[in-house]
Each structure stands twice: as C-alpha cells, then as structure tokens.
LOFIKE-448809 format. One record per atom (N, C-alpha, C): residue number from 0; residue in three letters; atom name; z, y negated, x. Coordinates in steps of 0.05 Angstrom, whole numbers, always signed. Atoms other than C-alpha are relative to their C-alpha. Layout:
! LOFIKE-448809
REC|NUM|ala|CA|Z|Y|X
...
***
This chain:
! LOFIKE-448809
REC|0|unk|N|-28|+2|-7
REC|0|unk|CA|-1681|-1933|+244
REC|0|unk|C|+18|+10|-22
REC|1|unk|N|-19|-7|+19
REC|1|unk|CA|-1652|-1917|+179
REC|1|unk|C|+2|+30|+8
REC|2|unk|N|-3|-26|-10
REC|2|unk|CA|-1664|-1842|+198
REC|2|unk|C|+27|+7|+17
REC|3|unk|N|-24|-2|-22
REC|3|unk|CA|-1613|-1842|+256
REC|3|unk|C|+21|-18|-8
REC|4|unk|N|-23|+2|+23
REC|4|unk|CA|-1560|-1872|+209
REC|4|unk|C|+5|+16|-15
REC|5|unk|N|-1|-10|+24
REC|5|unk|CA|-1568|-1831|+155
REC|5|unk|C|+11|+39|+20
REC|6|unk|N|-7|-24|-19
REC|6|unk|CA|-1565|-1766|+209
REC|6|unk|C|+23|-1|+17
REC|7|unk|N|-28|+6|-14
REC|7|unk|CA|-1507|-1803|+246
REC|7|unk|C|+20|+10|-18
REC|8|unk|N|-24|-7|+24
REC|8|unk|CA|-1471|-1805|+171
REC|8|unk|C|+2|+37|+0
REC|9|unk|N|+4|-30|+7
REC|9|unk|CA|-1489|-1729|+159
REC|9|unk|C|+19|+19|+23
REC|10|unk|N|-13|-12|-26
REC|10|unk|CA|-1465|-1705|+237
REC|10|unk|C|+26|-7|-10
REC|11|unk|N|-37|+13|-1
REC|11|unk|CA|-1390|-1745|+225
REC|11|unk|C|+9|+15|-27
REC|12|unk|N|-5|-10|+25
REC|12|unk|CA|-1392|-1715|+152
REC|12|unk|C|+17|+31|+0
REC|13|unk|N|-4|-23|-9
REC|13|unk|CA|-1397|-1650|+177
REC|13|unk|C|+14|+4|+18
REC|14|unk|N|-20|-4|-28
REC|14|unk|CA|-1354|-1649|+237
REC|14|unk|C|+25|-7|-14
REC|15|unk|N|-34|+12|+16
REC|15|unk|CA|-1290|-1685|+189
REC|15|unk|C|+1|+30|-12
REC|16|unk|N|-7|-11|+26
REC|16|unk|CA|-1305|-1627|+139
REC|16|unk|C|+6|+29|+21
REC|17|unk|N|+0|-5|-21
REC|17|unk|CA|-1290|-1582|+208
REC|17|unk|C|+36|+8|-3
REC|18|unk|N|-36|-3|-7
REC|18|unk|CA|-1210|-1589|+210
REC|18|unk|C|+9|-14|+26
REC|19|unk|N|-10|+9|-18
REC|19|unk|CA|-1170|-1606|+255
REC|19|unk|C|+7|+20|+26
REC|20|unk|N|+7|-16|-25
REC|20|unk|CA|-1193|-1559|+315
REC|20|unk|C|+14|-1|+31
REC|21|unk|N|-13|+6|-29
REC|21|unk|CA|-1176|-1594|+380
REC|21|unk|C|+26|-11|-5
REC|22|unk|N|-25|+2|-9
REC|22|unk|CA|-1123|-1624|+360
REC|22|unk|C|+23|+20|-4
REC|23|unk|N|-20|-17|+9
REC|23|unk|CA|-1084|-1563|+329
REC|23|unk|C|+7|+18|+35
REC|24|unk|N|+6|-15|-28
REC|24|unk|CA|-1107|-1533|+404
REC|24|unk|C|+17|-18|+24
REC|25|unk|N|-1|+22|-24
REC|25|unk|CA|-1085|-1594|+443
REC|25|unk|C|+42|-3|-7
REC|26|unk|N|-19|+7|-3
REC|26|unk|CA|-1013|-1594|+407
REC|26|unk|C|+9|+34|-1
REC|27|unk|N|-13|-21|-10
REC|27|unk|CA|-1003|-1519|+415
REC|27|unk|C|-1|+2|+31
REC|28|unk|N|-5|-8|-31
REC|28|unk|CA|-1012|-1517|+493
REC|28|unk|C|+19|-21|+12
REC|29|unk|N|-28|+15|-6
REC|29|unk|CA|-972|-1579|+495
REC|29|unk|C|+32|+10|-8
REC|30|unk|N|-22|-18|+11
REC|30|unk|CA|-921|-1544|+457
REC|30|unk|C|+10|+21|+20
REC|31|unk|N|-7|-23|-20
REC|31|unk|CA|-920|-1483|+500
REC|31|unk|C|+1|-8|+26
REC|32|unk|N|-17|+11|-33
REC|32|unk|CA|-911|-1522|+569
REC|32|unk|C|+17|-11|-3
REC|33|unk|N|-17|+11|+7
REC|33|unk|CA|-862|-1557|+541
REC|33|unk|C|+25|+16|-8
REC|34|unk|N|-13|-16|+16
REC|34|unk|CA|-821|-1497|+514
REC|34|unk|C|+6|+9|+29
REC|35|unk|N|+5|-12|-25
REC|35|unk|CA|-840|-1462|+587
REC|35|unk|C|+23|-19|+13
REC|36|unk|N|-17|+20|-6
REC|36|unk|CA|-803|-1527|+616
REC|36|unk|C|+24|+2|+0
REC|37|unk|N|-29|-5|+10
REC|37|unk|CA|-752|-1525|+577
REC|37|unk|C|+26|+23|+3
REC|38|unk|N|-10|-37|-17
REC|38|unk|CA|-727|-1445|+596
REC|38|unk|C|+6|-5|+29
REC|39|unk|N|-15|+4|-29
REC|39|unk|CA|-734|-1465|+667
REC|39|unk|C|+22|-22|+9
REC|40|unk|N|-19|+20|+0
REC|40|unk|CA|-695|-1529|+659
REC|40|unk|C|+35|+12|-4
REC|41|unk|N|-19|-17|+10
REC|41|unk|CA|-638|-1490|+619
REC|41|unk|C|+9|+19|+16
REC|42|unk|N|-4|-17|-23
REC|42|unk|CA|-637|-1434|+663
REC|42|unk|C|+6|+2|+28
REC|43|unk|N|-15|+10|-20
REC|43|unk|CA|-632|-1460|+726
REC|43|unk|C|+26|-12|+9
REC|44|unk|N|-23|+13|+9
REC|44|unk|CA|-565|-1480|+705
REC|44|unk|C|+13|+41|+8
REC|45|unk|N|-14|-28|+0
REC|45|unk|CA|-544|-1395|+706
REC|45|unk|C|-14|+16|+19
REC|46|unk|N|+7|-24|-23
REC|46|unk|CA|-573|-1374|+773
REC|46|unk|C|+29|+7|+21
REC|47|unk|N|-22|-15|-15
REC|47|unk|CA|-524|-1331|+814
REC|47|unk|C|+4|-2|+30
REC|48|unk|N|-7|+0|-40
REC|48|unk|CA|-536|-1350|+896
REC|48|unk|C|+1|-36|-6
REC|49|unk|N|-6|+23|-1
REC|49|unk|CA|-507|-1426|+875
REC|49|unk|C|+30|+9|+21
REC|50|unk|N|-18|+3|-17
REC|50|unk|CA|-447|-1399|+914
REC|50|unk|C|+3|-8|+28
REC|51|unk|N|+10|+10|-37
REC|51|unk|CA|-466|-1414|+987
REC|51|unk|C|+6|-35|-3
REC|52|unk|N|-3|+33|+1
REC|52|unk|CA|-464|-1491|+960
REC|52|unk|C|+39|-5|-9
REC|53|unk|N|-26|+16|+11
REC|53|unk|CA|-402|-1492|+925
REC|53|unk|C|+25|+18|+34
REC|54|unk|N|-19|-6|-14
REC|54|unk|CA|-368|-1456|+991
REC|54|unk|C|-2|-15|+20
REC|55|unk|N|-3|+29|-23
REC|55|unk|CA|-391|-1514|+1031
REC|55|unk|C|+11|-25|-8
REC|56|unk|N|-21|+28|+3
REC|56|unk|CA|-368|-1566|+987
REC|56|unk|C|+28|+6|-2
REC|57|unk|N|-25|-7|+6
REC|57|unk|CA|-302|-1529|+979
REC|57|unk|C|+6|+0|-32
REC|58|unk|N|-5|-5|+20
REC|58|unk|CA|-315|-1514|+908
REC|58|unk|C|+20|+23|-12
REC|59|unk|N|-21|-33|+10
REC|59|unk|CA|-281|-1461|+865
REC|59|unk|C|-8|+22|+6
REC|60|unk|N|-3|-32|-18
REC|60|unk|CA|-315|-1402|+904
REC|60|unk|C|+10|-4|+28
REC|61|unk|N|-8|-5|-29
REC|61|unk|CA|-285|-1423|+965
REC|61|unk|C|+41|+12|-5
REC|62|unk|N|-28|-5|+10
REC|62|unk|CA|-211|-1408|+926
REC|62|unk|C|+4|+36|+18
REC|63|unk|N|-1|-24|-8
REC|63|unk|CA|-179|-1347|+952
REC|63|unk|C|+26|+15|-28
REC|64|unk|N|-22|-12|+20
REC|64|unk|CA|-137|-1333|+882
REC|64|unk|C|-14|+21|-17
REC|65|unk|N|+15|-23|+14
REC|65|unk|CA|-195|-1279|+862
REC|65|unk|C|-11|-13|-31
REC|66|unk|N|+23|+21|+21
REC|66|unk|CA|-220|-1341|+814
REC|66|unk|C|+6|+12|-34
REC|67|unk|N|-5|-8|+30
REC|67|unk|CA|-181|-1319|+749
REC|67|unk|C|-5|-12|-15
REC|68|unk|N|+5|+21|+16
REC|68|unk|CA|-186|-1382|+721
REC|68|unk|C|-21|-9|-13
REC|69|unk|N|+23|+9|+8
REC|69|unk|CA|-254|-1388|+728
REC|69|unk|C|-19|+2|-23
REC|70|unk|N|+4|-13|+35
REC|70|unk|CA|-265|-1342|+661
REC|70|unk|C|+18|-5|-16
REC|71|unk|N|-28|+13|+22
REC|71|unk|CA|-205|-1373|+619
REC|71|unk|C|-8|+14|-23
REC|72|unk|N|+4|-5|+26
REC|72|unk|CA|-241|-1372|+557
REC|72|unk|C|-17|+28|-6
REC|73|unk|N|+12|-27|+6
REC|73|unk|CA|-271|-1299|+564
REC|73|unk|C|+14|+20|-10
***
C-alpha cells in the first residue's frame, strides 16, 4: 500500500508543477461569451427598424416637424 501513496504524491506533484491549464481555458471562454453578450446587449440599443414601435405608441417618429429636435446635440 505504501506504493500507491507514494505514486498518488508523485501524480499531484506533477500535475501542480503543470500550471494553471484549465483554468486559464475555462476563464478565457467565459470571458469571451461574456464580452459577445455584452456587444449584443449594447447594441441592440442602436438598431434602426425600432420605428414601427415608436409610430404606434405615438412616439417622436410619429411627429410630423421633420424631427429636428431629435439631433439637438449634433
């Protein structure tokens, strides 16, 4: 029995002296769906056929003053 201790120690020895493999792997793909996420989150904020909604709630594309206002600060 001492054998398969002493080969247990040796395997864990070697595998520590290894790095940090999966996890460097496990927080880059979490990273990059997370980033991915984040773009579509953000973005979906600046898509261009939102007008159909705001002309049913009677938002500011339903205005008929050619929407000057709507760029003030440009």
């Amino acid at each position: 029995m001492p054998d398969t201790a002493d080969a247990a120690a040796a395997l864990l020895a070697e595998a520590a002296a290894q790095g940090p493999g999966n996890t460097i792997r496990i927080v880059l793909i979490v990273s990059l769906v997370g980033g991915a996420l984040l773009a579509w989150f953000l973005l979906r904020g600046y898509r261009a056929d939102d007008t159909d909604a705001a002309d049913e709630a009677g938002g500011p594309a339903s205005r008929t003053d050619g929407g000057t206002d709507r760029d003030a600060n440009a």
